[in-house]
N, C-alpha and C positions, 0 to 999 in steps of 0.2 A: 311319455315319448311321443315324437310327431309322427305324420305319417310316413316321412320319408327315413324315419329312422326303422321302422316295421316294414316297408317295402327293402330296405337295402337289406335287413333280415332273409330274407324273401330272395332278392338275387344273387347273397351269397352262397345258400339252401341251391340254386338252380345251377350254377355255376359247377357245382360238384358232378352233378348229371351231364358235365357236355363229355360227349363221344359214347352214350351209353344209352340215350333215346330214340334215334332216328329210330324211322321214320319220320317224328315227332320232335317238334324241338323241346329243350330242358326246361322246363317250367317251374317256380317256387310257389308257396301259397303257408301264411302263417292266419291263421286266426286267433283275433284277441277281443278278449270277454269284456264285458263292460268296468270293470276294474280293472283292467290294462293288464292281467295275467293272460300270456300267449297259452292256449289250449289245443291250440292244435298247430302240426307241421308237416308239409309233403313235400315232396318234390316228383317228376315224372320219373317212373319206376326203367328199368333198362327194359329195352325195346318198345318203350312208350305206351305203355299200360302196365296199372292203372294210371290214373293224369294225376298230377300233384295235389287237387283240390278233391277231390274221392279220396285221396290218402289221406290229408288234412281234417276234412269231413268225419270221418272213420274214425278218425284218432279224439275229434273232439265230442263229438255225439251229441248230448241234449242241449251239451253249454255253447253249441254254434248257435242257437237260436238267442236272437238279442245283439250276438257278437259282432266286430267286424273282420272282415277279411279280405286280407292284400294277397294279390298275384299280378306275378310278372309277365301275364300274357292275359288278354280276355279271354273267360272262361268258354271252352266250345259250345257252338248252337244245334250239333248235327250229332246225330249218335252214329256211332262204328262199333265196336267190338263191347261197346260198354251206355249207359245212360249221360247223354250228353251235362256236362260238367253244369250251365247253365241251369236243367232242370233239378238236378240235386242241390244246387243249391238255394234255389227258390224254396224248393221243397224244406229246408235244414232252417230256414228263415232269420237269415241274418238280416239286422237292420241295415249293413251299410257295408257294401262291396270297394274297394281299390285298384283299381288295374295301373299298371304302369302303362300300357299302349294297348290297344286295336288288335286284334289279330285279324293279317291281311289275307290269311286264308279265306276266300270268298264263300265261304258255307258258315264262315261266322261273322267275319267281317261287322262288324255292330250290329249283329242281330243279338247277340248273347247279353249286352248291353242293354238293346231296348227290349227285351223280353223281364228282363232284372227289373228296370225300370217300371215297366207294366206291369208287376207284381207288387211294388209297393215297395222295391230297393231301392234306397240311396245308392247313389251309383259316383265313385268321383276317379276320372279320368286323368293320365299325364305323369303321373308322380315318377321323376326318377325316369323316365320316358327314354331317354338317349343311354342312358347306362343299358336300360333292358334291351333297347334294338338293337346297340353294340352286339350285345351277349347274344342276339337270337339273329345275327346278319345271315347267316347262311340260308335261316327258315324264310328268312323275307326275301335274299333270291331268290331260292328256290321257287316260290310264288310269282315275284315278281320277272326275274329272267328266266325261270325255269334251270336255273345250274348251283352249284350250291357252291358257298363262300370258300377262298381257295386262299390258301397262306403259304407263302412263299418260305424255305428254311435254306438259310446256305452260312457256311460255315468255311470261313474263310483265313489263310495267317493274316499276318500283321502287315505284309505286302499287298494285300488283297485278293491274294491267290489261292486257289485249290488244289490241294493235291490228286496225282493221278492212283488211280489203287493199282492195286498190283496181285487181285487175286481176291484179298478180303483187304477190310474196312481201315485207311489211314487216318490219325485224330489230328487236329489240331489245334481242341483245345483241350482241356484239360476233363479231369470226373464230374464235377460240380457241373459246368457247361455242359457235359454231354446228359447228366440225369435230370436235366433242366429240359432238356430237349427230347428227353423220352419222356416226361411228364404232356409236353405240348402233341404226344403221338395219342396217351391215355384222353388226350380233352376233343380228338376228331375220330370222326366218323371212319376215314379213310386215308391212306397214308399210299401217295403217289412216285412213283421214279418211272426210268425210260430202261429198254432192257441191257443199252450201256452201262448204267449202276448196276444192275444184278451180275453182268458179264465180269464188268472190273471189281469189285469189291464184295458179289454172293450174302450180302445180307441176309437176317431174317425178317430185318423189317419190322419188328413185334419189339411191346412196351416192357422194358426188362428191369424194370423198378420192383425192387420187394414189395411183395403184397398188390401188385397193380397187373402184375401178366395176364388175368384175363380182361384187361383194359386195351388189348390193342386191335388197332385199326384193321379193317380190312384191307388186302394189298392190294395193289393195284399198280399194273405195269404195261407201260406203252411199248408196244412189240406187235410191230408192220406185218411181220411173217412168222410172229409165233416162233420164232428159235431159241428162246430159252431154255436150256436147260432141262429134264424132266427131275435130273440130278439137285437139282438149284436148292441150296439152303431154304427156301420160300416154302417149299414142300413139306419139312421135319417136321410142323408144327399143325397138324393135321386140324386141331381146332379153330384158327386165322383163317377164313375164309384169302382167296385166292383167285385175283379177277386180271382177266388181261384184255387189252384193248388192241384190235387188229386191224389190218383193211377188211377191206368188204370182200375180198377175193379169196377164195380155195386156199387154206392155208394144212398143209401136209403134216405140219405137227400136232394139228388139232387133238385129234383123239386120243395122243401119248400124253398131252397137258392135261385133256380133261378126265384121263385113269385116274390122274393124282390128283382130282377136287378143284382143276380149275374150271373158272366160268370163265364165258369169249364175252366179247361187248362188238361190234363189228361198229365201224365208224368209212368215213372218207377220209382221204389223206391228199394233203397240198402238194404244190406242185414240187417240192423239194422230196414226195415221199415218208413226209411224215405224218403222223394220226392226225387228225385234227383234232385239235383240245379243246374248241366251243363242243363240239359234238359227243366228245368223251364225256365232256362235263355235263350236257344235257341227257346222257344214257347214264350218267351215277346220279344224278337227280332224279331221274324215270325210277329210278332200284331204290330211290328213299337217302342217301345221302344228303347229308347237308352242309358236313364240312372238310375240305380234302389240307391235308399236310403236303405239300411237295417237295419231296428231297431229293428230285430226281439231277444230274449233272448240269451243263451249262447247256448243251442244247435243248434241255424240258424246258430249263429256268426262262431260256429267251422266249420258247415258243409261249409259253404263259404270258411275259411282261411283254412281246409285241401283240400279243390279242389282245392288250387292256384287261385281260383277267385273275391279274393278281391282287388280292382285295389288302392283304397284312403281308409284312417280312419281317421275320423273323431272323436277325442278323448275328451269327457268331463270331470274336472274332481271337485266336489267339496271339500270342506274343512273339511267337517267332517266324520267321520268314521261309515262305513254302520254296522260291527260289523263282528263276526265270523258267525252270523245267516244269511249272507248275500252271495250272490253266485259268483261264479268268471264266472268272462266274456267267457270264453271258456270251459266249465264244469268242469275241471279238473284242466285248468291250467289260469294264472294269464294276464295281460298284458303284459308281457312280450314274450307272445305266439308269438307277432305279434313284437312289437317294436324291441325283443331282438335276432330275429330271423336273421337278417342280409340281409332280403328281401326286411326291407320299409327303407329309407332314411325319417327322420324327417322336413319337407318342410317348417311347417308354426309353430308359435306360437301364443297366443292374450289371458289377460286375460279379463274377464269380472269381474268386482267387484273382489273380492274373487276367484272368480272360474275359472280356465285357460283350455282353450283346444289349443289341438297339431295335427297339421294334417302332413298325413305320407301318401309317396306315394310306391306304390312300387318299386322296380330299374330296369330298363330296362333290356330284359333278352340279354345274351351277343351271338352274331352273331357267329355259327361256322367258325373257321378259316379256 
């Protein structure tokens, strides 16, 4: 096998992990012996220890020595809670390391590299390189902007419109699209609305896929003055952490929210009175996020895509028409806000049943010359 067929090993392995390692981003790491038998396999464990390559390691024991070994991030150079990845694998003495990318984390940043290297590793860089920093965008914000990667989900009829709730949660696609869409709540860190969705439709907000319910996100809800609820479906599920985001001012319902396990995040808000979402974003990076789902109504959607901080959208779309009663995705204006703007490139399609979603990335910004 080549090496990119043992690295894409490696970021399917890591790919399982996303919404279960922050702090840390999902890591994969296969080692394979010098008769091409894989011997070991990790991925970063939930809450990001131990790292994928100590598990890998572990797993393979005397026979990593000789072997080589692919991972989807450079191995760390810094120790935390554990023996920097870097030195145990110097130590485990493989002839020849694989990284798909760099890790931009400045406490490894190619040091983990040329420490391998100065031990006597083969060292070979790049493999598969844009798949892995796809899969770890939020970790490279988060480094790089300080906010973590932010995905847009709106669920729209065939008009283009939303429906208003009316208490709890109105569909308008079908099962298939909607367990599709709690699978994308299992693969992030955090899972964002405004306290108009909690008011009109009382969600739980949590991943309700068999066998996946202790997969969901942390909540997370934009609320100026704290008036949600103490009642609020958000509450039932005592295990979902429960985060709210407020102004900076004296907020009254404080201490009845945080009876019921929530956390405040305290922010500034625009001159419209709403939170500001650069600053929300950079207090859910400060707490280790890395990747946030947004499902919040047309006024979150917009305050995201006029910040420029919607990285992915996640587009659903059903068959029948919500009607003129029904609201458009960006308060004012249509999908086309986002699709016809010439910012997202169109990446993915897939229908479910009846019901099709489209995913859209945004396009990399261009390098001054």
């Amino acid at each position: 096998m080549r090496d990119e067929d043992y690295m894409a090993q490696a970021l399917a392995m890591a790919r399982r992990g996303l919404g279960t390692t922050w702090p840390n981003p999902s890591v994969g790491c296969v080692i394979v012996g010098p008769d091409g038998e894989i011997v070991g396999r990790g991925v970063t464990a939930p809450g990001g220890r131990p790292h994928a390559e100590a598990i890998a390691l572990a797993q393979a024991g005397d026979r990593a020595k000789g072997a080589t070994v692919y991972v989807t991030l450079e191995p760390c150079a810094h120790e935390g809670r554990g023996e920097a990845c870097t030195e145990a694998l110097i130590a485990a003495e493989p002839s020849r390391v694989v990284a798909a990318m760099r890790d931009p984390d400045p406490r490894t940043a190619g040091l983990g590299i040329e420490k391998m290297k100065a031990a006597g590793i083969e060292v070979t860089e790049g493999v598969l390189a844009d798949a892995a920093a796809d899969m770890i965008r939020g970790h490279i914000l988060r480094v790089a902007e300080h906010r973590p990667e932010v995905i847009l989900k709106l669920a729209v009829g065939s008009d283009g419109r939303i429906p208003e709730g009316n208490g709890s949660p109105v569909w308008v696609t079908g099962e298939a699209a909607r367990a599709h869409a709690h699978l994308q709540r299992a693969r992030c860190d955090a899972i964002l609305v405004g306290r108009g969705t909690v008011t009109t439709d009382d969600p739980s907000l949590t991943c309700r896929l068999p066998g996946m319910e202790c997969r969901s996100p942390v909540r997370v809800v934009l609320d100026r003055r704290l008036r949600t609820p103490k009642q609020a479906q958000l509450f039932d599920d005592e295990m979902v952490p429960v985060w709210f985001v407020c102004s900076d001012e004296p907020q009254t319902n404080e201490a009845s929210l945080q009876e019921r396990g929530a956390e405040i995040l305290r922010v500034n808000c625009d001159e419209e009175g709403f939170p500001c979402v650069r600053e929300a974003l950079e207090g859910l990076a400060m707490a280790g996020i890395t990747r946030v789902l947004v499902e919040g109504g047309p006024a979150v959607a917009k305050s995201f895509l006029d910040a420029g901080l919607v990285d992915e959208a996640l587009i659903y779309q059903g068959v029948e028409e919500v009607g003129p009663q029904g609201l458009l995705p960006f308060v004012d204006d249509g999908i086309d806000k986002l699709t016809g703007s010439g910012d997202y490139v169109m990446t993915g399609e897939r229908s479910f049943g009846r019901d099709r979603m489209t995913e859209w990335h945004r396009k990399p910004k261009c390098s001054p010359a």
